[in-house]
C-alpha positions as a Markdown table, in Angstrom:
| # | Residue | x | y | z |
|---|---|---|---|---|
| 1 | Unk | 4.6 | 17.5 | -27.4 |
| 2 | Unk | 7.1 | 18.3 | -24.8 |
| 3 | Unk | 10.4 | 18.9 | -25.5 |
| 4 | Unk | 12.0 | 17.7 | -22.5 |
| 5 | Unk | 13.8 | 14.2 | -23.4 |
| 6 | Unk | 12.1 | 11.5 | -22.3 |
| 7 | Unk | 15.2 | 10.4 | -20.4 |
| 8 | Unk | 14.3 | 13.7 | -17.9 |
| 9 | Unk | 11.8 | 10.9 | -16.9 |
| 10 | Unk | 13.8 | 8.1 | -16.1 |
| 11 | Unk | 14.7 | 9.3 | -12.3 |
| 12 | Unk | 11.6 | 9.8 | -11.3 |
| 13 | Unk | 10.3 | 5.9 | -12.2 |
| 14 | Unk | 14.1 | 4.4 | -10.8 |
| 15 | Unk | 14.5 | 6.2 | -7.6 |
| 16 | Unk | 11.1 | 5.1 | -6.2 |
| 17 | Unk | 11.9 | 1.5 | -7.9 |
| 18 | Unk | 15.5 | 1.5 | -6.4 |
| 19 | Unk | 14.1 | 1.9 | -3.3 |
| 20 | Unk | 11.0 | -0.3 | -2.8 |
| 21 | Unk | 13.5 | -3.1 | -4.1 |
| 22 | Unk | 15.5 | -2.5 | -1.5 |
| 23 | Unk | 13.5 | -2.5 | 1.0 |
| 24 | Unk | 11.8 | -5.2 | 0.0 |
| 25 | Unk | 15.0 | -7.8 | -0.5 |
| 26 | Unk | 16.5 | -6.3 | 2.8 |
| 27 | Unk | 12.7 | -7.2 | 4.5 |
| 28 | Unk | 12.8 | -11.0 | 3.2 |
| 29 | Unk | 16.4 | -11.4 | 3.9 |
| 30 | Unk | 15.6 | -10.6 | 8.0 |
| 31 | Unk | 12.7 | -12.5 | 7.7 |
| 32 | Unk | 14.4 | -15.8 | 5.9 |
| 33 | Unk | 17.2 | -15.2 | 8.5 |
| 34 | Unk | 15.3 | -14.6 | 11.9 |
| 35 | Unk | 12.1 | -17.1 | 10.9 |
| 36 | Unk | 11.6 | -20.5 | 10.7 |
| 37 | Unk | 9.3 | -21.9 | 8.2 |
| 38 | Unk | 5.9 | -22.0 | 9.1 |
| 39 | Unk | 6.3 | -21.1 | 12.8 |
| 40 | Unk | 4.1 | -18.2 | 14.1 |
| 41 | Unk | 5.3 | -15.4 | 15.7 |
| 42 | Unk | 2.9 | -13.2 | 17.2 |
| 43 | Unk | 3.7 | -9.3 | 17.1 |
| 44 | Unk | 0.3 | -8.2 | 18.3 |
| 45 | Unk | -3.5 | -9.6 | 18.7 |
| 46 | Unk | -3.9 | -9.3 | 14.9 |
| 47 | Unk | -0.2 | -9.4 | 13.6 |
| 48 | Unk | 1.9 | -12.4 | 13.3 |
| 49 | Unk | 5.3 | -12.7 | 11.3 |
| 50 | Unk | 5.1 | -16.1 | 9.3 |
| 51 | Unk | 8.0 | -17.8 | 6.7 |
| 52 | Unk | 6.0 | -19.1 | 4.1 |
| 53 | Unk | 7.3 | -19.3 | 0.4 |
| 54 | Unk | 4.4 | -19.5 | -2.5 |
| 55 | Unk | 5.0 | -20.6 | -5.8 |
| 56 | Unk | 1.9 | -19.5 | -7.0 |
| 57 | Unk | 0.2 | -16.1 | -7.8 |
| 58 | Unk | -1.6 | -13.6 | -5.4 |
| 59 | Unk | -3.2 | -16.0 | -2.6 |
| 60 | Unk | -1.3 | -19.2 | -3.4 |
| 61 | Unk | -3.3 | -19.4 | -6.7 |
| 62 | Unk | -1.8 | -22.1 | -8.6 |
| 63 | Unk | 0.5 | -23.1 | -6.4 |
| 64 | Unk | 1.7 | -26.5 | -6.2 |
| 65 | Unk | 2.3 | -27.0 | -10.2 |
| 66 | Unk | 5.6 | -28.3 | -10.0 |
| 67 | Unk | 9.3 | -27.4 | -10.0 |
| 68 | Unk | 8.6 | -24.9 | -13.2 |
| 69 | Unk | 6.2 | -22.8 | -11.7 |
| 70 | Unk | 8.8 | -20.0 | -9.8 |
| 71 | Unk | 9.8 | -19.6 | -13.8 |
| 72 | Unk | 6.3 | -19.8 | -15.1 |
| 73 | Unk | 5.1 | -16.6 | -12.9 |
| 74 | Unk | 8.3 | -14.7 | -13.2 |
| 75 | Unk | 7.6 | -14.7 | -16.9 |
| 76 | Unk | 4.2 | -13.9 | -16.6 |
| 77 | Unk | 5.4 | -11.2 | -13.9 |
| 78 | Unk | 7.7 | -10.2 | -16.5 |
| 79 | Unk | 5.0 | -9.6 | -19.0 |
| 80 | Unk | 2.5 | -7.8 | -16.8 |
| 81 | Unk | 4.9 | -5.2 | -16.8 |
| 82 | Unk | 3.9 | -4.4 | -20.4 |
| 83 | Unk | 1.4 | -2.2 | -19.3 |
| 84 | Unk | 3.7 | -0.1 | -17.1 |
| 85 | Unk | 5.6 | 0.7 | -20.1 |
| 86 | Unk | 3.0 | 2.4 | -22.1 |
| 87 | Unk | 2.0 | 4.3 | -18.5 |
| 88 | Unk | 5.6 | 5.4 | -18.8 |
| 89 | Unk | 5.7 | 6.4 | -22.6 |
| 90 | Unk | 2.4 | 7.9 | -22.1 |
| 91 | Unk | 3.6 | 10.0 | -19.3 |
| 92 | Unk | 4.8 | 13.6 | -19.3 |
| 93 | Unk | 8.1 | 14.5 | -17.4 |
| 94 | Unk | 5.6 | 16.6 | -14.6 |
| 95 | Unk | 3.5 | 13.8 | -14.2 |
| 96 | Unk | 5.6 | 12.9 | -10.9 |
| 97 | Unk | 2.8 | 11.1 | -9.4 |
| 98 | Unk | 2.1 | 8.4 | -12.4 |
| 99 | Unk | 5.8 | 8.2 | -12.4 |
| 100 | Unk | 6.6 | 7.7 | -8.7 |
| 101 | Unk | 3.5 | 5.0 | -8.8 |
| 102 | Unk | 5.3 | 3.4 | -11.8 |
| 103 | Unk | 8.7 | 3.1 | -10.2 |
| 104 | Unk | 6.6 | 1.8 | -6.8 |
| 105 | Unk | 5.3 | -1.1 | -9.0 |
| 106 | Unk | 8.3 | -1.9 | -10.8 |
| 107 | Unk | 10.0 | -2.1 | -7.8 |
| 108 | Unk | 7.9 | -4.3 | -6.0 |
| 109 | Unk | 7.4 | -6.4 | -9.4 |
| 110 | Unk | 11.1 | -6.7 | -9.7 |
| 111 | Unk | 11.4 | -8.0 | -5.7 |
| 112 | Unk | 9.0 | -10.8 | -6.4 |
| 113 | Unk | 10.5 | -11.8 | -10.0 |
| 114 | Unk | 13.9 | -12.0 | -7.9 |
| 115 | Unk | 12.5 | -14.2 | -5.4 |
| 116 | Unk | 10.5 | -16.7 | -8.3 |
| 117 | Unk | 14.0 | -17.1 | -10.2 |
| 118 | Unk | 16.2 | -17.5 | -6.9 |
| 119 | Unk | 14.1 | -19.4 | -4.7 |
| 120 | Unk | 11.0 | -20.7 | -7.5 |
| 121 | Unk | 8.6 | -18.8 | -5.1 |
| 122 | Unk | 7.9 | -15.5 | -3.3 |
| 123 | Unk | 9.3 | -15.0 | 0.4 |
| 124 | Unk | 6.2 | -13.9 | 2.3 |
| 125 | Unk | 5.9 | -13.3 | 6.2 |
| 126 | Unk | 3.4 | -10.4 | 6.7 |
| 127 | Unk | 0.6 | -12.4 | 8.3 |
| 128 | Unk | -2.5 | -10.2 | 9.4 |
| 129 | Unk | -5.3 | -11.9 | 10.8 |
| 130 | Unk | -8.8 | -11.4 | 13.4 |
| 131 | Unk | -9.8 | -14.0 | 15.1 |
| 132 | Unk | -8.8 | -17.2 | 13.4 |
| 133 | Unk | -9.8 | -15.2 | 10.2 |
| 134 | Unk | -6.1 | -14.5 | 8.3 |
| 135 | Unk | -5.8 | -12.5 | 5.4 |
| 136 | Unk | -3.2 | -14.9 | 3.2 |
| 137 | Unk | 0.6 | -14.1 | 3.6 |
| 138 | Unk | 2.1 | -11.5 | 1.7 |
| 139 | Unk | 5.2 | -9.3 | 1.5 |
| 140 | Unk | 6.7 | -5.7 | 1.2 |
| 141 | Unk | 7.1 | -5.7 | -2.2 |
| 142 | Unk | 3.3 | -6.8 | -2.4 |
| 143 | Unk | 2.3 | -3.7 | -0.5 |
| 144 | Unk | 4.8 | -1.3 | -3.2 |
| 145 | Unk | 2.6 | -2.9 | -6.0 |
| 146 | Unk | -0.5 | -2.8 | -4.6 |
| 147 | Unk | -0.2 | 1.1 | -3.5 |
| 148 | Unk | 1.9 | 2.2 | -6.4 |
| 149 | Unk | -1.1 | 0.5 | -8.8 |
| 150 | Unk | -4.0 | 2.2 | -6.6 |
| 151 | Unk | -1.8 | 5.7 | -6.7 |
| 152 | Unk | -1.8 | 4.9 | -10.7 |
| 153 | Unk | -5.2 | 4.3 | -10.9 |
| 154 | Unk | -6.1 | 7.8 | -8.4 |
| 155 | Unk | -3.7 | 9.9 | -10.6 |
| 156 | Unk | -5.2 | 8.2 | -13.7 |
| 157 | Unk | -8.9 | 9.2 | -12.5 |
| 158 | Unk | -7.6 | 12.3 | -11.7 |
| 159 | Unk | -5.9 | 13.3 | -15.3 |
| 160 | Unk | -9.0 | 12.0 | -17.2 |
| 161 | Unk | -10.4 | 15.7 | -17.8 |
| 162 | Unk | -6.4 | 16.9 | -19.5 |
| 163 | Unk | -5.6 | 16.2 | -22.8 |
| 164 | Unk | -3.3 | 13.0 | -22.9 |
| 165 | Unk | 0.2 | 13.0 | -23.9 |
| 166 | Unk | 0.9 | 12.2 | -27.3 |
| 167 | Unk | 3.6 | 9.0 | -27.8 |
| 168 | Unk | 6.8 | 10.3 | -29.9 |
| 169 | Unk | 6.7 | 9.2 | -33.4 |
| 170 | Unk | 9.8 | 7.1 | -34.3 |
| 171 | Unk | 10.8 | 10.8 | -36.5 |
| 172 | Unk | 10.7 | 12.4 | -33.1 |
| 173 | Unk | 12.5 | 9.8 | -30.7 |
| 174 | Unk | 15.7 | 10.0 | -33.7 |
| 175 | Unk | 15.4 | 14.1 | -33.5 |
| 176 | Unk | 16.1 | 13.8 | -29.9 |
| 177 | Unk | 18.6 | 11.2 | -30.1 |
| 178 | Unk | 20.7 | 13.7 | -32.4 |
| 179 | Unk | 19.6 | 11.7 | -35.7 |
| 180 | Unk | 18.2 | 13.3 | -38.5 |
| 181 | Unk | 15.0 | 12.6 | -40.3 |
| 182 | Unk | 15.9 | 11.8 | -43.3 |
């Protein structure tokens, strides 16, 4: 068990979160600013930018469900974060590269939630596309989750051989927090 506080942690998963939040709110302010909705603009033979706002999941998937839905899949958002939490407990303070993914995920996760609760959908204008053949719509934050989960997963893959860290047991998280066991 290491004895450096879980807290020693805590940078390493907000720094990369602070910043893929930013990045992805300042991203879907230009767009909602500079785009109208559901006009193309064509950056390059097989790159438009495209306002579109979906109230659904990934794709549009059960979109359309009424006023509720933004709500409806910010909670669920919400709750798929679960998982990252036990990444995070599960993680040692050197682990930089689960953490980092972690923080890219939450950030993203945390872009999108912002949008479902302010708007009841996600801002999306990334619109990539061959031919007449266009992948759906997404967004920067989409790209944050989608490389910090494939980072988790290669850093996972990659840790499988080294003994897993051990979660604190509720005697060891009140030692560190100056309490003692009674």
């Amino acid at each position: 068990m290491s004895s450096v506080p879980m807290k020693s942690k805590l940078p390493m998963v907000l720094i990369p979160a602070a910043v893929s939040l930013a990045l992805d709110l300042l991203t879907k302010a230009y767009a909602k600013a500079s785009l109208d909705e559901f006009t193309v603009r064509p950056v390059t033979e097989f790159f438009n930018l495209i306002l579109a706002f979906n109230s659904g999941a990934a794709f549009s998937f059960l979109s359309g469900q009424g006023a509720s839905q933004g709500l409806k899949m910010a909670g669920l958002a919400l709750l798929a974060m679960v998982p990252l939490i036990w990444f995070y407990r599960l993680a040692r303070p050197g682990d930089k590269g689960t953490l980092i993914s972690l923080g890219l995920v939450l950030g993203g996760a945390l872009g999108n939630v912002h949008d479902r609760l302010r708007y009841g959908g996600v801002v999306d204008f990334l619109d990539f596309h061959l031919g007449d053949k266009h992948w759906p719509a997404f967004n920067v934050a989409d790209i944050f989750i989608c490389l910090g989960l494939g980072l988790l997963i290669l850093f996972t893959v990659l840790n499988l051989g080294q003994t897993p860290a051990k979660a604190p047991t509720k005697a060891e998280r009140g030692t560190r927090l100056g309490r003692k066991r009674p």
